[in-house]
Structures are given as structure tokens and as C-alpha cells.
N, CA, C and O atoms as a Maestro MAE file, in Angstrom:
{
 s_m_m2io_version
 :::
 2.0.0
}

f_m_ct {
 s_m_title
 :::
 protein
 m_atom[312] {
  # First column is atom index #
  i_m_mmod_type
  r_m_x_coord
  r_m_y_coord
  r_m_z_coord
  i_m_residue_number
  s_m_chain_name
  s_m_pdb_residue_name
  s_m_pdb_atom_name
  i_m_atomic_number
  :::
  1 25 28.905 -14.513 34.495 1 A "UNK " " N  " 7
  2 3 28.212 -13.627 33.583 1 A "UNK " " CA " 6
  3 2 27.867 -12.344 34.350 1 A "UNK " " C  " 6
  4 15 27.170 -12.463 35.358 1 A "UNK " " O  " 8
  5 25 28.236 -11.278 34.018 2 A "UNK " " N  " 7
  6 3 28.576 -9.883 34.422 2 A "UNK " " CA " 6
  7 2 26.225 -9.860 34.321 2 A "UNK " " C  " 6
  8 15 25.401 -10.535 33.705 2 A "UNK " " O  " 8
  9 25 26.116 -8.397 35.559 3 A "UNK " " N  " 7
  10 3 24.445 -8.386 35.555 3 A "UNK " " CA " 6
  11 2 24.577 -7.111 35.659 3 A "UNK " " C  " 6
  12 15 25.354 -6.427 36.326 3 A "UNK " " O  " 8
  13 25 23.482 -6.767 34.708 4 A "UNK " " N  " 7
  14 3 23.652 -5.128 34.157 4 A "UNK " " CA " 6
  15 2 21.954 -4.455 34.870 4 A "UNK " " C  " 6
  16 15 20.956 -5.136 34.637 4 A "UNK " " O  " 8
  17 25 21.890 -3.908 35.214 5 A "UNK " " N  " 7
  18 3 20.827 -2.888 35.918 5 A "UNK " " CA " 6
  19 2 20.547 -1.720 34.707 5 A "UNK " " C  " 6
  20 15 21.446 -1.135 34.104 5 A "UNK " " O  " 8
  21 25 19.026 -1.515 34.490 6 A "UNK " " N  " 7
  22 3 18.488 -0.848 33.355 6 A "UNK " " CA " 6
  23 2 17.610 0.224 34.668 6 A "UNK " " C  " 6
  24 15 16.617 -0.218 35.246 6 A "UNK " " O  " 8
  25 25 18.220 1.737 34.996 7 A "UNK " " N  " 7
  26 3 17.728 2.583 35.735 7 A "UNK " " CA " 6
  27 2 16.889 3.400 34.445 7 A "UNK " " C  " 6
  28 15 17.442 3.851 33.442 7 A "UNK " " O  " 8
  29 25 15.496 3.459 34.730 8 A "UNK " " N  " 7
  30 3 14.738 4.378 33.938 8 A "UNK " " CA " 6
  31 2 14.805 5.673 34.685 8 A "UNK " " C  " 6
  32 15 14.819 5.866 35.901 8 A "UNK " " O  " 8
  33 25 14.851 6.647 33.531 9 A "UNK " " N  " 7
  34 3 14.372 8.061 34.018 9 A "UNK " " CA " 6
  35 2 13.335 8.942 33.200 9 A "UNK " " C  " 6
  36 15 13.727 8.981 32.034 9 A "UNK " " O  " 8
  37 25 12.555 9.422 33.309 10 A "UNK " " N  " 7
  38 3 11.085 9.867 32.795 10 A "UNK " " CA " 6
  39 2 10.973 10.767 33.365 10 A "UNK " " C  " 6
  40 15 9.815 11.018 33.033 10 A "UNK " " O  " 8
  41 25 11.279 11.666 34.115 11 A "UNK " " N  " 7
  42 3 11.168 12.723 34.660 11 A "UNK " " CA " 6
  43 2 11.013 12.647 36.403 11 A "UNK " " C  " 6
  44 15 11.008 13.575 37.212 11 A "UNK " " O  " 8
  45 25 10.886 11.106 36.635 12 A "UNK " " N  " 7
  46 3 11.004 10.412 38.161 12 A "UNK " " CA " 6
  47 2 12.019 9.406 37.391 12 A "UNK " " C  " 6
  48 15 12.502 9.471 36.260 12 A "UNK " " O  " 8
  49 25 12.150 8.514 38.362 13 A "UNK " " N  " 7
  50 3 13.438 7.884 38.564 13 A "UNK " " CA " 6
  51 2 12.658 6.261 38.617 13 A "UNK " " C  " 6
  52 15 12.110 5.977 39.682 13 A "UNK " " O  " 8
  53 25 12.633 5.617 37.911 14 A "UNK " " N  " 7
  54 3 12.510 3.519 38.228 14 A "UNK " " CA " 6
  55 2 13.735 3.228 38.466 14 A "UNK " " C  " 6
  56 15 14.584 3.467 37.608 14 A "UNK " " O  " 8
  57 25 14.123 2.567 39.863 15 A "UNK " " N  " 7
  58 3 15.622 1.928 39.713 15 A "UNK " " CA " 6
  59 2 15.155 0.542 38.960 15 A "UNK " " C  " 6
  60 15 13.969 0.329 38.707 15 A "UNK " " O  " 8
  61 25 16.211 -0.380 38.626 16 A "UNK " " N  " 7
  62 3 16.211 -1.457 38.620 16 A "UNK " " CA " 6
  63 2 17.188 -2.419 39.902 16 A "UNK " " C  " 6
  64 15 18.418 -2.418 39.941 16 A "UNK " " O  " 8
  65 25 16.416 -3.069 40.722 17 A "UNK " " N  " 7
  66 3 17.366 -3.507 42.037 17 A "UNK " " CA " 6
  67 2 17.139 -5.287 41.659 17 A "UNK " " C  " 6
  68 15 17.460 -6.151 42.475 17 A "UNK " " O  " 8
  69 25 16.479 -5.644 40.157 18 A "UNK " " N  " 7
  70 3 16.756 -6.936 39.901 18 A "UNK " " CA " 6
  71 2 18.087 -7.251 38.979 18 A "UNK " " C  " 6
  72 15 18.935 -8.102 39.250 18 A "UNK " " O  " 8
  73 25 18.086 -6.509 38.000 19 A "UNK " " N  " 7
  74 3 19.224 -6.506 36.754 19 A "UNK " " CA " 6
  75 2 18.601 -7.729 35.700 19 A "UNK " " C  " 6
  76 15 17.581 -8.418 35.708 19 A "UNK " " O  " 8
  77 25 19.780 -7.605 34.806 20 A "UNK " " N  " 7
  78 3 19.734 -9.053 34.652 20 A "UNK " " CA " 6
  79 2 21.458 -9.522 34.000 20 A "UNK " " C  " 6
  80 15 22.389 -8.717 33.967 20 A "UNK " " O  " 8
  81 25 21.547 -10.871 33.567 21 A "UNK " " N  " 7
  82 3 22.660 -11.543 33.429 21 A "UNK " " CA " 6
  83 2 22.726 -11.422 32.291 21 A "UNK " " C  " 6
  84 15 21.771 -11.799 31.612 21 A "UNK " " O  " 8
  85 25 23.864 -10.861 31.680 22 A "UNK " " N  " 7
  86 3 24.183 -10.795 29.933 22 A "UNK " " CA " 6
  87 2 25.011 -11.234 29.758 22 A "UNK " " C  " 6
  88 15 25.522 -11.099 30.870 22 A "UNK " " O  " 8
  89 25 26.077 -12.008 28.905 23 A "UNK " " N  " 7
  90 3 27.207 -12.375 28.156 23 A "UNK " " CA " 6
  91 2 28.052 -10.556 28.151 23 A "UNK " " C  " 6
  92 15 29.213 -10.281 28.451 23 A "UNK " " O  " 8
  93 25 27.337 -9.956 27.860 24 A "UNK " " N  " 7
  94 3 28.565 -8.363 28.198 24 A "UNK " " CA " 6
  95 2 27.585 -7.161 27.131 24 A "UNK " " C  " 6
  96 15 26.556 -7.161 26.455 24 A "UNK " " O  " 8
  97 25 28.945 -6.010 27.621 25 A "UNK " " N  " 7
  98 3 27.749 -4.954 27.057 25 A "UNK " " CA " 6
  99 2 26.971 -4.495 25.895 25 A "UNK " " C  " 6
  100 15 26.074 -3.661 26.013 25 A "UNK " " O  " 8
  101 25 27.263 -4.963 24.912 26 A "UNK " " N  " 7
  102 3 26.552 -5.338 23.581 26 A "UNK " " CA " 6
  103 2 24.829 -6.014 23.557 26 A "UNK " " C  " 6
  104 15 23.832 -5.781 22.873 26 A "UNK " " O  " 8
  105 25 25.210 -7.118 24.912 27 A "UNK " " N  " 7
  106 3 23.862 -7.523 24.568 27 A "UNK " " CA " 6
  107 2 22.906 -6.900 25.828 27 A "UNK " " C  " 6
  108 15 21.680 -6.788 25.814 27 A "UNK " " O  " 8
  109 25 23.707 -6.584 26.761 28 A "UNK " " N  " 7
  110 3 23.158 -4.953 27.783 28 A "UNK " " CA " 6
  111 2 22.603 -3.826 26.870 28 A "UNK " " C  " 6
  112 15 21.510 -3.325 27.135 28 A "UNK " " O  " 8
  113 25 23.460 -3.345 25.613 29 A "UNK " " N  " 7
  114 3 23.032 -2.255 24.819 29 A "UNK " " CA " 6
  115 2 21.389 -2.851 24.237 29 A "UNK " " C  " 6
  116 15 20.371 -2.161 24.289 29 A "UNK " " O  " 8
  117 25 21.467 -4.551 23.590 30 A "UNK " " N  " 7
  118 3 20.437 -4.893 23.143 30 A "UNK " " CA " 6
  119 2 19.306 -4.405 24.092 30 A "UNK " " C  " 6
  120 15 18.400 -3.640 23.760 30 A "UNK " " O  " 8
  121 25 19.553 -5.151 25.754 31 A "UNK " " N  " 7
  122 3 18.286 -5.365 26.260 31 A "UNK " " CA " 6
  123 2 18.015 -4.026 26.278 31 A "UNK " " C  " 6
  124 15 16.804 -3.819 26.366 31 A "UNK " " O  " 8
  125 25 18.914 -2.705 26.211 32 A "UNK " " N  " 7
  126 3 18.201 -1.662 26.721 32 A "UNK " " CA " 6
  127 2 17.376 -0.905 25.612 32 A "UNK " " C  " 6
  128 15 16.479 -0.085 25.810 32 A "UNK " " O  " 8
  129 25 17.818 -1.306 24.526 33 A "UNK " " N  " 7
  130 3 17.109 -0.665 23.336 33 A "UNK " " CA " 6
  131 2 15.324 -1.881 23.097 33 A "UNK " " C  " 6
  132 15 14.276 -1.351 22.730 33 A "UNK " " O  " 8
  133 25 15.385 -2.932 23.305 34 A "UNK " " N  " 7
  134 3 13.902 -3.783 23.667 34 A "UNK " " CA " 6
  135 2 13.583 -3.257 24.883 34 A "UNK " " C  " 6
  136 15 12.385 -3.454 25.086 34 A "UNK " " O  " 8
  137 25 14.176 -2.597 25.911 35 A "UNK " " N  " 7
  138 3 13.124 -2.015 26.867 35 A "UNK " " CA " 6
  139 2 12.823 -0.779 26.408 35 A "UNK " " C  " 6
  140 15 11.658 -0.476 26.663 35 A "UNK " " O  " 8
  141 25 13.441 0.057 25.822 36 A "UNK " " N  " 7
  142 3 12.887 0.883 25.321 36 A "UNK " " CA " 6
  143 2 11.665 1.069 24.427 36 A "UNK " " C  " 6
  144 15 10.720 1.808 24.706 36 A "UNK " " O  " 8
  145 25 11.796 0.197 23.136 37 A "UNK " " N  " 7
  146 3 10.465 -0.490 22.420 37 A "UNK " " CA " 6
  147 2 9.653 -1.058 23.387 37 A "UNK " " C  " 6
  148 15 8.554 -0.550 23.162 37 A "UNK " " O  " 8
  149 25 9.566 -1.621 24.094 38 A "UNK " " N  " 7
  150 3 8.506 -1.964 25.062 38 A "UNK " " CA " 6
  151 2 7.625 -0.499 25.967 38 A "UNK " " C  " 6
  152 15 6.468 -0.368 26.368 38 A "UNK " " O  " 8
  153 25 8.731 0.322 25.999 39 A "UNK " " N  " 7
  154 3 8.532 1.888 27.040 39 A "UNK " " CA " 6
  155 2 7.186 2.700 25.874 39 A "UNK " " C  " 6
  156 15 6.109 3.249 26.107 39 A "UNK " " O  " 8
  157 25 8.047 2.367 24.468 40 A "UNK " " N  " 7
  158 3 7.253 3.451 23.667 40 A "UNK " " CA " 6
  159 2 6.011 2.239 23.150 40 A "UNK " " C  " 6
  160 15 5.240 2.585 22.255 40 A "UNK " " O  " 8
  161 25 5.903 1.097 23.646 41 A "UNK " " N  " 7
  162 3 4.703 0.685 22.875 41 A "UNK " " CA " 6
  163 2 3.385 0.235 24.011 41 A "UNK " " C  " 6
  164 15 2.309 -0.352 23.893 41 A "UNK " " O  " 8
  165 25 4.213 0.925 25.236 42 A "UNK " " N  " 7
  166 3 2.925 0.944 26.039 42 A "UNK " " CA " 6
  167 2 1.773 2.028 26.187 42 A "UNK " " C  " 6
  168 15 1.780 3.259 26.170 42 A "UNK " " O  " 8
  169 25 0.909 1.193 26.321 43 A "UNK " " N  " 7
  170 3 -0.733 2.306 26.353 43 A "UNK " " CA " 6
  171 2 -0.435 2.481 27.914 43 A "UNK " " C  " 6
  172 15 -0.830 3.548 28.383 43 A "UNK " " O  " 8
  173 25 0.097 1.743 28.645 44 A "UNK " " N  " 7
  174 3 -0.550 2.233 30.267 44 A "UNK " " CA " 6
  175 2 0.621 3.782 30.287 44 A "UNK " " C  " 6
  176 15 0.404 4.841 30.875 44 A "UNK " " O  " 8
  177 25 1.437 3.535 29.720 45 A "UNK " " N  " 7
  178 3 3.003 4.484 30.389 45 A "UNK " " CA " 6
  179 2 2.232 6.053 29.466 45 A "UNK " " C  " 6
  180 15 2.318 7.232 29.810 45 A "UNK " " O  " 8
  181 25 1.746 5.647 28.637 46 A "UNK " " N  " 7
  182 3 2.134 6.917 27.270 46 A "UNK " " CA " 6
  183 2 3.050 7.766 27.509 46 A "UNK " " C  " 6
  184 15 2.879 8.886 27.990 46 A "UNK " " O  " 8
  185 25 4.427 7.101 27.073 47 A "UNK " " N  " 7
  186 3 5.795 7.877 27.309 47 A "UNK " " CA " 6
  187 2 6.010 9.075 27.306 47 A "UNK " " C  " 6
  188 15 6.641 9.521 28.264 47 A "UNK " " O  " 8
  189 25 5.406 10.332 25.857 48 A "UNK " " N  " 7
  190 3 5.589 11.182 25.752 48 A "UNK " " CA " 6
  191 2 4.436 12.290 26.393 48 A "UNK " " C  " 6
  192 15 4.526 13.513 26.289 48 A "UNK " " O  " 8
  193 25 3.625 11.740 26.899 49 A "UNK " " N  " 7
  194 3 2.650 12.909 27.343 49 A "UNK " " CA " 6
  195 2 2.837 13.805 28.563 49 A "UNK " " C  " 6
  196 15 2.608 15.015 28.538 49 A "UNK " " O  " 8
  197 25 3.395 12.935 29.949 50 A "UNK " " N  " 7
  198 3 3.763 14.236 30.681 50 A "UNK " " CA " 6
  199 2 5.324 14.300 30.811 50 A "UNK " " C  " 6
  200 15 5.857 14.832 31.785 50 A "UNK " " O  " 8
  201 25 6.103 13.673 29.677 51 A "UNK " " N  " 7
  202 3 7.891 14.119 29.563 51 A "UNK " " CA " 6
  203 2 8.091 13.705 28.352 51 A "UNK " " C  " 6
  204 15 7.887 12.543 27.999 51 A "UNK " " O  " 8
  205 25 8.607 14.836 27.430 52 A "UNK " " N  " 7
  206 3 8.822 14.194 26.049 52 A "UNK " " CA " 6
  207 2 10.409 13.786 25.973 52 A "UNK " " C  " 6
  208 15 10.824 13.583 24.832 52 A "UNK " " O  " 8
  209 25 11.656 13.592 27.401 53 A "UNK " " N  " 7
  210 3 12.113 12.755 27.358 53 A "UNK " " CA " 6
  211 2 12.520 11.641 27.701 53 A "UNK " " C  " 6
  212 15 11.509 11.058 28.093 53 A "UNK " " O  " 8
  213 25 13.224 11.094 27.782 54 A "UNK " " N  " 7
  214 3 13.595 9.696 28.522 54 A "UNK " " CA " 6
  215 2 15.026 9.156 28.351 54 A "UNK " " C  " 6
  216 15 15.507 9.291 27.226 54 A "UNK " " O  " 8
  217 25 15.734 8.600 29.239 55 A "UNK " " N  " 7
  218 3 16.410 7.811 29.204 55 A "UNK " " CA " 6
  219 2 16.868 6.493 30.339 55 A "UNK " " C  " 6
  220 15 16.638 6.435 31.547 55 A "UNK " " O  " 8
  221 25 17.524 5.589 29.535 56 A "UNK " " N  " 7
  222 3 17.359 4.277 30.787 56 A "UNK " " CA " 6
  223 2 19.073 4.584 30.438 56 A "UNK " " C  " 6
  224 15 19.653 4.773 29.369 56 A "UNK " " O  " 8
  225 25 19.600 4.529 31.976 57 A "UNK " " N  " 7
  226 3 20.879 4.670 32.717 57 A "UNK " " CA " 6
  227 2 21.389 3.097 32.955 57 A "UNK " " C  " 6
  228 15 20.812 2.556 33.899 57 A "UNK " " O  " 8
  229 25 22.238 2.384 32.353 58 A "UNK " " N  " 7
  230 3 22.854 1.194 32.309 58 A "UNK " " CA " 6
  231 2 23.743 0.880 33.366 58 A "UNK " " C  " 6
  232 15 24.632 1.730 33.317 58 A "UNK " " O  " 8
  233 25 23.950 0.107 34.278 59 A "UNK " " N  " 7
  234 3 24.988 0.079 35.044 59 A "UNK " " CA " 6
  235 2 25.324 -1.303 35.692 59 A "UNK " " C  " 6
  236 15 24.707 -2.342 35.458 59 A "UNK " " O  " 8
  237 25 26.208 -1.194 36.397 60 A "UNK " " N  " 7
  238 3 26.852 -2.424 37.012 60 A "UNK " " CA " 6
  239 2 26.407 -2.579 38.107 60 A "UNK " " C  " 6
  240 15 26.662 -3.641 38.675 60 A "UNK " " O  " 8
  241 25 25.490 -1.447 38.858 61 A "UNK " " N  " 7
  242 3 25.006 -1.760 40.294 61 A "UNK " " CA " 6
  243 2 23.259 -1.269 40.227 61 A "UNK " " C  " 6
  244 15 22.588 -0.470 39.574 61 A "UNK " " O  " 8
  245 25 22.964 -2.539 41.610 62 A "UNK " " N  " 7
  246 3 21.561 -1.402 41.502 62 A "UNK " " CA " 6
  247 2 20.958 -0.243 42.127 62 A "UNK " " C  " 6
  248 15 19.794 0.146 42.215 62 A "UNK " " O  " 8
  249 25 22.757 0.475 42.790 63 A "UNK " " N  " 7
  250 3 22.400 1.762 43.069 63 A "UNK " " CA " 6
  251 2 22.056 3.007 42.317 63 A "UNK " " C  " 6
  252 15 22.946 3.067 41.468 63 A "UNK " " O  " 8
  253 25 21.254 4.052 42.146 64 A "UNK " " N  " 7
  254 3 21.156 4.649 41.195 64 A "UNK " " CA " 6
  255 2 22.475 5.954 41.167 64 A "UNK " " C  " 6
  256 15 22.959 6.578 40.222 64 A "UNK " " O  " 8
  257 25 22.697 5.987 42.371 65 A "UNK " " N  " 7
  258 3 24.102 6.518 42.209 65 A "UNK " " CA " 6
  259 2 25.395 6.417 41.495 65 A "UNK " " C  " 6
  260 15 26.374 7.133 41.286 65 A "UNK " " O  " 8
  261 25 25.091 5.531 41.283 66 A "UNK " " N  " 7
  262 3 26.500 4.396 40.325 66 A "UNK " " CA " 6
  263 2 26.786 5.110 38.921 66 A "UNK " " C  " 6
  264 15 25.817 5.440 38.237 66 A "UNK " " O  " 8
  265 25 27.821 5.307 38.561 67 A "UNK " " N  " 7
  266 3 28.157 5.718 36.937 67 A "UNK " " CA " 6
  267 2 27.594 4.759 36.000 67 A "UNK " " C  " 6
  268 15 27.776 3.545 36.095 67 A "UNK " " O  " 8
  269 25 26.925 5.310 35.118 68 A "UNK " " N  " 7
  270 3 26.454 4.547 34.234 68 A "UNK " " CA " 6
  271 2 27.659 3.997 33.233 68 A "UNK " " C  " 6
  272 15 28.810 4.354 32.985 68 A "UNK " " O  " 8
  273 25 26.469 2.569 32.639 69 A "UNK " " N  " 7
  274 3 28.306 1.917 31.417 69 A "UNK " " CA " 6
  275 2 28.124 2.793 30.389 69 A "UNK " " C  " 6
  276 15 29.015 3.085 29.591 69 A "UNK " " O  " 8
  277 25 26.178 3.555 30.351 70 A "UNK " " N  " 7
  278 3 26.271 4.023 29.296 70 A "UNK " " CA " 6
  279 2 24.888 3.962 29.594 70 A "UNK " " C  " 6
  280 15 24.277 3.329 30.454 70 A "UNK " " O  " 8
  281 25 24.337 5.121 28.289 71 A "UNK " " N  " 7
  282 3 22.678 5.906 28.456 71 A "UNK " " CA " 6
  283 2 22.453 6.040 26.878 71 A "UNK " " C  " 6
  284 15 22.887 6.484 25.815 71 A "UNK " " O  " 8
  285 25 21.352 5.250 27.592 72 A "UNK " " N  " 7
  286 3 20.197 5.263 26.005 72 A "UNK " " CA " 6
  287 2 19.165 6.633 26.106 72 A "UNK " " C  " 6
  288 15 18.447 6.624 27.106 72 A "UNK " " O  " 8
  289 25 19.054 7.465 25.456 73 A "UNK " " N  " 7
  290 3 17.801 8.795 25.061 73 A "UNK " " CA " 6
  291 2 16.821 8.346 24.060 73 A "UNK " " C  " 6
  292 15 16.998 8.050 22.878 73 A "UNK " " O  " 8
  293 25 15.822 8.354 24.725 74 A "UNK " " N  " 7
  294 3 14.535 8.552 23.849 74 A "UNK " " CA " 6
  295 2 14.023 9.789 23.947 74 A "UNK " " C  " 6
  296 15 13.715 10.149 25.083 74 A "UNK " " O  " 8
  297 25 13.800 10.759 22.794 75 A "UNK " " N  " 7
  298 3 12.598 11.481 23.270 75 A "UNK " " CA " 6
  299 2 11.832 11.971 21.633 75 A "UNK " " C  " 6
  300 15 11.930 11.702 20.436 75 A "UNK " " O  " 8
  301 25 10.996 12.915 22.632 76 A "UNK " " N  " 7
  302 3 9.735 13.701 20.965 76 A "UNK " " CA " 6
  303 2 10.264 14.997 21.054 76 A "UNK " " C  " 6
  304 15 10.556 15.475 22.150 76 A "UNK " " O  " 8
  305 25 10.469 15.842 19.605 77 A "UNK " " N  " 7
  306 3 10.409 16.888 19.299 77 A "UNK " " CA " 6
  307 2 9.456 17.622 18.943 77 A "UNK " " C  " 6
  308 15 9.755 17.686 17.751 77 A "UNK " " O  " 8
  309 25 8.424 18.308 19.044 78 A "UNK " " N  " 7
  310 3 7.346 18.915 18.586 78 A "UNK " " CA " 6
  311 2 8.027 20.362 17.768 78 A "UNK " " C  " 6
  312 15 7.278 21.169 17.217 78 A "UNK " " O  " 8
  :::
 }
 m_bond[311] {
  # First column is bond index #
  i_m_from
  i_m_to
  i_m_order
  :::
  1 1 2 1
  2 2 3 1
  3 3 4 2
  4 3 5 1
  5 5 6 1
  6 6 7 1
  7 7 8 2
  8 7 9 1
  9 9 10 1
  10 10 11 1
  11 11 12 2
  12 11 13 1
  13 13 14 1
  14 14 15 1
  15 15 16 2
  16 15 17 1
  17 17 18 1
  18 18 19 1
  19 19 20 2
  20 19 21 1
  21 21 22 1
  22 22 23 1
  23 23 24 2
  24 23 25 1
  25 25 26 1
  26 26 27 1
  27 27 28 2
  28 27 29 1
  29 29 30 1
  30 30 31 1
  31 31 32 2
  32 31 33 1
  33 33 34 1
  34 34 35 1
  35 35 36 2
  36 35 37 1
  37 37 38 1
  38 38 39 1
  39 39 40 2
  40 39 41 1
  41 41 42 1
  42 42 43 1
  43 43 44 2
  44 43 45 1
  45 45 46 1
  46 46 47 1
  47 47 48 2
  48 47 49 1
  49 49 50 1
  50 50 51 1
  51 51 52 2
  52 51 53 1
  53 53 54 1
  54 54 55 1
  55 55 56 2
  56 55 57 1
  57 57 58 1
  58 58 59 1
  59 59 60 2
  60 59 61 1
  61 61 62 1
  62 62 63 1
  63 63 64 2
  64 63 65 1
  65 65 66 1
  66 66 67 1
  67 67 68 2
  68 67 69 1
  69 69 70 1
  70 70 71 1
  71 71 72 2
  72 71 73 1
  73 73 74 1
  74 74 75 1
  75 75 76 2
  76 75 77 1
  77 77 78 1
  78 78 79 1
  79 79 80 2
  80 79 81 1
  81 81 82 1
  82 82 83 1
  83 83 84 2
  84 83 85 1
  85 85 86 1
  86 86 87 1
  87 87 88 2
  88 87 89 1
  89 89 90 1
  90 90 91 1
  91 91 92 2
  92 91 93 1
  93 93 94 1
  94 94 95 1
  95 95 96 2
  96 95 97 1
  97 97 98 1
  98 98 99 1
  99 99 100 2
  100 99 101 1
  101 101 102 1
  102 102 103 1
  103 103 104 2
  104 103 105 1
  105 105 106 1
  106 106 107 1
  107 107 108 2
  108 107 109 1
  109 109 110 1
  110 110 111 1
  111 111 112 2
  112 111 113 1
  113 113 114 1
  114 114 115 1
  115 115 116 2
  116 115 117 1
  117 117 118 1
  118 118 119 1
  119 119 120 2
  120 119 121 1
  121 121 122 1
  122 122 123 1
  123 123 124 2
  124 123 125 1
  125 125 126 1
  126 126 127 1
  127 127 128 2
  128 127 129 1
  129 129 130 1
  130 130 131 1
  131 131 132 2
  132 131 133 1
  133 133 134 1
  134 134 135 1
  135 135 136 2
  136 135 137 1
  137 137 138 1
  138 138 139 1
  139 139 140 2
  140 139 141 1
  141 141 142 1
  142 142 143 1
  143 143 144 2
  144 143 145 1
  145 145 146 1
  146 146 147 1
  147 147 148 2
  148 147 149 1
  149 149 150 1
  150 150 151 1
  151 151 152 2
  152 151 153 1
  153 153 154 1
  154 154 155 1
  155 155 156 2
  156 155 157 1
  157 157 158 1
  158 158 159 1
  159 159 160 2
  160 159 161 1
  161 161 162 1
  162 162 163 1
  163 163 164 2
  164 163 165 1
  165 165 166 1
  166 166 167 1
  167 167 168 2
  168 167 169 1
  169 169 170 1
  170 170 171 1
  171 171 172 2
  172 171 173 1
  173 173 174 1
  174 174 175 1
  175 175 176 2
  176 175 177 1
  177 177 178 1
  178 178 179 1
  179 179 180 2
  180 179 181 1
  181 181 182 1
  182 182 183 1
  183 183 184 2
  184 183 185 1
  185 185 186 1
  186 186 187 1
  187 187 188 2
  188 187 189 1
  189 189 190 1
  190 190 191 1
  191 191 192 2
  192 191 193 1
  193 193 194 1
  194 194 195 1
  195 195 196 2
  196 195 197 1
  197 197 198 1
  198 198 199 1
  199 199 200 2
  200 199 201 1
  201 201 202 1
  202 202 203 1
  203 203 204 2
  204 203 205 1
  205 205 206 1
  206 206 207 1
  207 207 208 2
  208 207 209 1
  209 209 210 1
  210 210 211 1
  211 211 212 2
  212 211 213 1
  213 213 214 1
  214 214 215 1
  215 215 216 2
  216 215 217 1
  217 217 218 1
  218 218 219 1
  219 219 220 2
  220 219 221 1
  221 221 222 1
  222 222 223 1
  223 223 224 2
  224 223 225 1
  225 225 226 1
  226 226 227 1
  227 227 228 2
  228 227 229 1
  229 229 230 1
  230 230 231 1
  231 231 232 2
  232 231 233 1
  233 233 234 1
  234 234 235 1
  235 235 236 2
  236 235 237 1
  237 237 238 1
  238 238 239 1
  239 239 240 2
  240 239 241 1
  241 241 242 1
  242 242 243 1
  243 243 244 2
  244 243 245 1
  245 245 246 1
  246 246 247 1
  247 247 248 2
  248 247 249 1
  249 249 250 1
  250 250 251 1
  251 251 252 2
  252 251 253 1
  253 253 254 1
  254 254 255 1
  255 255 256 2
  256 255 257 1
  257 257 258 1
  258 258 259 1
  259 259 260 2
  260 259 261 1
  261 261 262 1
  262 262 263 1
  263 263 264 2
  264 263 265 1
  265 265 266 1
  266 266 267 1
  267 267 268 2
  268 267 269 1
  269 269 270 1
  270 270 271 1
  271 271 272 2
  272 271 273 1
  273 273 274 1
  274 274 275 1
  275 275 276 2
  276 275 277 1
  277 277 278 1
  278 278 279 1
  279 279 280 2
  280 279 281 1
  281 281 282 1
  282 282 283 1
  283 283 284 2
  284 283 285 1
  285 285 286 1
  286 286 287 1
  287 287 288 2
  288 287 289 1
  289 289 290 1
  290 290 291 1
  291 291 292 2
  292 291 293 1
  293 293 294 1
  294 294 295 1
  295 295 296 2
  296 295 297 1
  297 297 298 1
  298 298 299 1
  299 299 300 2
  300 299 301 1
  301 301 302 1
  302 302 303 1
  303 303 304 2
  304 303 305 1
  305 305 306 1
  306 306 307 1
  307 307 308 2
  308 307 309 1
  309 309 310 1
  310 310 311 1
  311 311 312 2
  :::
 }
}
């Protein structure tokens, strides 16, 4: 089972150097869209106050250098 690394970016950088194990990238796309709902439903993070964007960088390694499989965007428009 292929292990996919969820790199946050917020205006600093969270690697992910645990990953986790998915059946493939569909359910990689899942976990990254529930970490995202988790990103926007935290009180400690308040996502949009000092970066109104975001995105978590998907990949096959847990270098952050690595090409992503693919990038999820969150952000606010005012």
C-alpha cells in the first residue's frame, strides 16, 4: 500500500515526515480534503487570520522538495 505525505503550507511550511498508507490517490485526495475540514474547523489554527491562503502539497515522499501528486487550495476572498 503506496504512503502519501500531506505537506501543509500557510504561509510557513508543516512537512509531514509520518504520511500515511492509502489503497491509492483517490483516497490520498479524500484524506487531504478531511485535513483540510479539520484546518478550517480549528479554533487554535484560525486559518484565515494571518494568511487567507492555504494549501496542503500531496506527495510520495516526506521531503518537501519532492513534486507534488497534486495540491489542494483553500483560501478567503474578502
Amino acid at each position: 500500500m503506496p504512503r502519501y505525505f500531506f505537506h501543509v503550507h500557510d504561509g510557513g511550511s508543516v512537512p509531514d515526515d509520518l504520511g500515511l498508507n492509502l489503497p491509492d490517490i483517490d483516497a490520498a485526495q479524500t484524506a487531504a480534503i478531511e485535513l483540510s475540514h479539520e484546518i478550517l474547523r480549528s479554533e487554535l489554527v484560525g486559518p484565515f487570520q494571518d494568511y487567507p491562503s492555504w494549501r496542503i502539497e500531496v506527495s510520495d515522499s516526506p521531503e518537501m522538495s519532492s513534486l507534488p501528486l497534486f495540491v489542494l487550495h483553500f483560501s478567503v476572498t474578502r
